[in-house]
C-alpha positions, -999 to 999 in steps of 0.1 A, spaced: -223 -256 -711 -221 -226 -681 -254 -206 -673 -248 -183 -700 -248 -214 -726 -286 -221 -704 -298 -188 -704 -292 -184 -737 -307 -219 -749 -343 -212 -737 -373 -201 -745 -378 -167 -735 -395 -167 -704 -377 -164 -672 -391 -194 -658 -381 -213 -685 -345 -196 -684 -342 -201 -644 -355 -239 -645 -326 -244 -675 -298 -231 -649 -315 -245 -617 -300 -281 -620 -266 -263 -613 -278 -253 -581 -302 -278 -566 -307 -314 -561 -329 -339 -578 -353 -337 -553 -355 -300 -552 -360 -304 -590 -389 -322 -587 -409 -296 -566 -410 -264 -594 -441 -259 -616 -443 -271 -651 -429 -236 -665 -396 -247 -644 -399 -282 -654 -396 -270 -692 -362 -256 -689 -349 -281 -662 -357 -305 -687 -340 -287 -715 -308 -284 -691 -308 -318 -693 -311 -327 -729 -277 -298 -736 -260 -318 -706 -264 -348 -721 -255 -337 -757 -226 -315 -745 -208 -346 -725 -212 -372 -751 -199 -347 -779 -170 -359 -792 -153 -319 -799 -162 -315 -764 -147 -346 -750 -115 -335 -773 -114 -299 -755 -114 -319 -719 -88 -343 -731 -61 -314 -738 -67 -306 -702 -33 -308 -683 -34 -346 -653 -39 -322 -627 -72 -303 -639 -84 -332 -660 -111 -343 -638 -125 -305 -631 -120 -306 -676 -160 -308 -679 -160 -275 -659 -134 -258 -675 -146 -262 -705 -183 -252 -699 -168 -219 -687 -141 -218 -715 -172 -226 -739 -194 -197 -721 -166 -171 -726 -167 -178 -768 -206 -174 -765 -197 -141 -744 -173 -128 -769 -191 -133 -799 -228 -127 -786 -234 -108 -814 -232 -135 -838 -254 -156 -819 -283 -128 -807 -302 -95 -820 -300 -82 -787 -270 -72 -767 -253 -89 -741 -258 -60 -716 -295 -57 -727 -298 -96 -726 -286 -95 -691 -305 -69 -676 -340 -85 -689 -330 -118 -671 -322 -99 -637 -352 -78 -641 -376 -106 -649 -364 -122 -620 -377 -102 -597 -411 -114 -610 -406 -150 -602 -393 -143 -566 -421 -161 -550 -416 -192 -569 -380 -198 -561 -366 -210 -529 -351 -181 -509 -314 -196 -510 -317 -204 -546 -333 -167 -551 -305 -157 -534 -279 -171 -557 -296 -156 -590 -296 -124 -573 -259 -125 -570 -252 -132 -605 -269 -99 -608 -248 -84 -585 -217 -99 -600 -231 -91 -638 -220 -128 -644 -228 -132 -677 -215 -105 -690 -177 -109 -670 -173 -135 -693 -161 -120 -722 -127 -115 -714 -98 -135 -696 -101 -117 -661 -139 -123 -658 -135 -163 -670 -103 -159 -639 -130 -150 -612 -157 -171 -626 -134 -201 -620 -123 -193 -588 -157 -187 -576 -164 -224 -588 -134 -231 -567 -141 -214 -533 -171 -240 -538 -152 -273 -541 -148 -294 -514 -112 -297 -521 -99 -266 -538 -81 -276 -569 -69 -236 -580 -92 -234 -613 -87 -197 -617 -52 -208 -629 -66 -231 -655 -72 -197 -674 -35 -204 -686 -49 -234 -704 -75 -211 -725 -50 -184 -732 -25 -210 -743 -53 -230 -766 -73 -198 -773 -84 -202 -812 -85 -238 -807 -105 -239 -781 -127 -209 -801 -135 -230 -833 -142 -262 -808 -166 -240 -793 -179 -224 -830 -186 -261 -845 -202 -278 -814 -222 -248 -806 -239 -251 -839 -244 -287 -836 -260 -279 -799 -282 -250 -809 -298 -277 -839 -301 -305 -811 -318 -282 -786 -347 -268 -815 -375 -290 -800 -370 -276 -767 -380 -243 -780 -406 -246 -799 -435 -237 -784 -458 -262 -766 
């Protein structure tokens, strides 16, 4: 799953929210430095990594990935899977998408301090970009993919791969439906309260 996917699956706290997106963005070893609040969601990240790439509907969405975007397929379909959650937010949350996204931004700002600057940074630009809420349509998934790209070492042209999407779209949409059940039940425990 994409950042929205994380976002989404937390607790709601923003620490808990940014430690479930920070694996993305830092390494191990960066990991290991955030307080306990952080530590919460980065573990969390972890445990819907792990169910997501073992998940047999997910490994079936990567497999009808064309030879030449096969091994970006994980990727791909974290971002295809993000878009669904986008599109159909309101069958997942009470609140809005818009409203959803400003309260992350917002509470940001109170966790500014605990966040190294570059990392800060990046958050902040999702903001600026209104990330999560670009992905509910085609376009949005488009520049989301090529903003992945323009970070590869070797670009591979993923904003193209939204041909793949289009061309699989209510497949790809009940894949998304029936795993993201089975995720939300896995990822209970996480959320309860401690």
């Amino acid at each position: 799953m994409n950042w929205l996917a994380h976002a989404y699956l937390s607790k709601p706290n923003i620490e808990f929210r940014v430690g479930n997106i920070l694996p993305d963005l830092v390494s191990i070893t960066e990991l290991r430095k955030f307080t306990p609040p952080f530590q919460e969601g980065i573990i969390c990240h972890k445990a819907i990594d792990a169910f997501t790439d073992s998940h047999p509907i997910v490994k079936n969405s990567i497999s009808r990935m064309p030879a030449n975007y096969r091994r970006y397929g994980g990727i791909l379909t974290d971002v295809f899977y993000d878009h669904f959650l986008a599109k159909n937010w309101a069958a997942y949350s009470t609140i809005g998408l818009n409203e959803f996204s400003k309260n992350f931004y917002r509470d940001l700002e109170r966790i500014e301090r605990d966040v190294p600057e570059d990392i800060f940074y990046k958050f902040k630009r999702m903001f600026e970009h209104n990330i999560f809420e670009t992905y509910t349509d085609i376009s949005g998934i488009n520049v989301a993919l090529q903003r992945i790209d323009s970070r590869l070492r070797r670009p591979a042209n993923l904003g193209a791969a939204t041909a793949i999407l289009i061309e699989n779209y209510d497949l790809v949409e009940m894949e998304f439906t029936l795993f993201f059940a089975e995720l939300r039940t896995s990822i209970e425990p996480h959320l309860k309260s401690s």
